[in-house]
C-alpha positions in Angstrom: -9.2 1.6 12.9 -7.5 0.1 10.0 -5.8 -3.5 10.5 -1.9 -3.6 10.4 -2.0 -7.3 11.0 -0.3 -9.3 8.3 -3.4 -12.1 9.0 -5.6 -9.8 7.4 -4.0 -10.2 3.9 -4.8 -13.1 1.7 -2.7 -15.9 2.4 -0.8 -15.5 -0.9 0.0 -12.1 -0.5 1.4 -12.5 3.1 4.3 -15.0 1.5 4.6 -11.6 -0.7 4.6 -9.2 2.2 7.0 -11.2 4.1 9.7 -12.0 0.8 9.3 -7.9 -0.1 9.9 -7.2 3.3 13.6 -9.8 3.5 14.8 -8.4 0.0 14.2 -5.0 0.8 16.1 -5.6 4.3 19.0 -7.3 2.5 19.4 -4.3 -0.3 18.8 -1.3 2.5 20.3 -2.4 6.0 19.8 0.0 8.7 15.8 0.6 7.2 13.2 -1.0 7.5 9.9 -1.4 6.3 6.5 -1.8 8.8 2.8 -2.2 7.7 0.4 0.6 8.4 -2.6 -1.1 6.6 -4.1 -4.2 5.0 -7.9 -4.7 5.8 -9.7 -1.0 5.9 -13.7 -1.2 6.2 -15.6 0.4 3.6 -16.4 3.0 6.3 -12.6 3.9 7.3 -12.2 4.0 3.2 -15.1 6.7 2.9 -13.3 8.9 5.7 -10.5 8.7 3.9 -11.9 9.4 0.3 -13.1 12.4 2.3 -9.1 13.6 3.4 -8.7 16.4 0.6 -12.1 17.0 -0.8 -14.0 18.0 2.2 -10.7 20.3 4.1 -7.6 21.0 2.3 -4.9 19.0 1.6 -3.5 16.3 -0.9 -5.9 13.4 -2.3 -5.2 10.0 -0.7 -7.6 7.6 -2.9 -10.0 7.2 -5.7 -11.7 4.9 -3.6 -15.0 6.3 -2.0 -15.8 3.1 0.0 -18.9 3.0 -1.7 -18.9 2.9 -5.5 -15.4 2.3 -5.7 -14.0 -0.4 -2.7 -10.1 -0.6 -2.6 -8.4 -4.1 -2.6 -7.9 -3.0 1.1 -12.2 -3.0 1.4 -12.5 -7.1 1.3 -11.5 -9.7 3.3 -8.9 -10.9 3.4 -7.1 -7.6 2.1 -5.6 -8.2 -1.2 -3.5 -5.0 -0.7 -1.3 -3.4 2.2 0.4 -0.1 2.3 4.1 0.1 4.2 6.2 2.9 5.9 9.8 2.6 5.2 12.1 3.9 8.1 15.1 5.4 8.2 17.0 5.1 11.3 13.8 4.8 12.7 12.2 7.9 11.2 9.6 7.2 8.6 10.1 8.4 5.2 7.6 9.3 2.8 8.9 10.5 -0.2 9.2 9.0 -3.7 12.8 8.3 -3.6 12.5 6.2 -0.3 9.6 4.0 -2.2 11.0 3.5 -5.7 13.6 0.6 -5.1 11.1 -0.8 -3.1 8.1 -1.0 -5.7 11.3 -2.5 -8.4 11.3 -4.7 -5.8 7.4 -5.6 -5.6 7.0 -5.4 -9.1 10.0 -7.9 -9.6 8.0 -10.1 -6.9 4.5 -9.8 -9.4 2.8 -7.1 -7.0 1.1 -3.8 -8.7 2.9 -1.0 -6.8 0.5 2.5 -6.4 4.0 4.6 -7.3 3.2 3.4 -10.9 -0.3 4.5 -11.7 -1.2 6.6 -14.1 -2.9 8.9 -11.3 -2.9 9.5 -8.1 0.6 7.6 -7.4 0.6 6.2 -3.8 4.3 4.9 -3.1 3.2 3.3 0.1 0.6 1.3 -1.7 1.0 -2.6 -2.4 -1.5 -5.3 -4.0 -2.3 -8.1 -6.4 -2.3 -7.4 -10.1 -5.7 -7.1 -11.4 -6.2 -8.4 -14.9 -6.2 -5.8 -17.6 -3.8 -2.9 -15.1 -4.7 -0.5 -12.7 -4.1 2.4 -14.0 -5.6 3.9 -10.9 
């Protein structure tokens, strides 16, 4: 199962996790924001690629696991995705995520609600040189 532990992040982005994490707090009281992944084996990413190309539904990466490896595929993770809550109900649409990823962007992070394709709002990591673009 994929890690939720913020010791599985690069040291540098767990000062990033944690400073997203207070401003978002401040600007939203009453939400709240938890992890739901930072390291993901290559394995757990290949299932995943697999969610939407094997049985209906929506695409969830890019990332095969195999090929491709997400930031979330190394150790430490250089990425982590989040669930915001609302009154303790997680939230999953776009508008729930945008202020946050002004936030992370504003912070240095790339946010997933920005690329070009398959936008993933939950999605957090270190810029790569040259964009994502993903």
């Amino acid at each position: 199962m994929a890690s939720r532990d913020v010791n599985d992040l690069a040291y540098s982005l767990q000062a990033e996790y944690i400073e997203l994490r207070e401003k978002y707090l401040r600007r939203f009281p009453g939400r709240d924001l938890v992890l739901t992944c930072t390291y993901r084996s290559p394995g757990e990413q290949a299932q995943l690629y697999q969610s939407g190309r094997s049985r209906p539904g929506p695409l969830l990466t890019n990332c095969d696991g195999v090929r491709t490896l997400s930031r979330h595929n190394v150790y430490p993770s250089r990425a982590f995705d989040v669930a915001v809550l609302d009154g303790g109900k997680a939230r999953w649409d776009e508008a729930a995520y945008a202020p946050l990823g002004e936030i992370a962007q504003g912070l240095g992070l790339a946010w997933g609600g920005s690329w070009k394709r398959l936008k993933d709002f939950c999605h957090f990591e270190e810029p790569q040189k040259g964009g994502h673009g993903k």
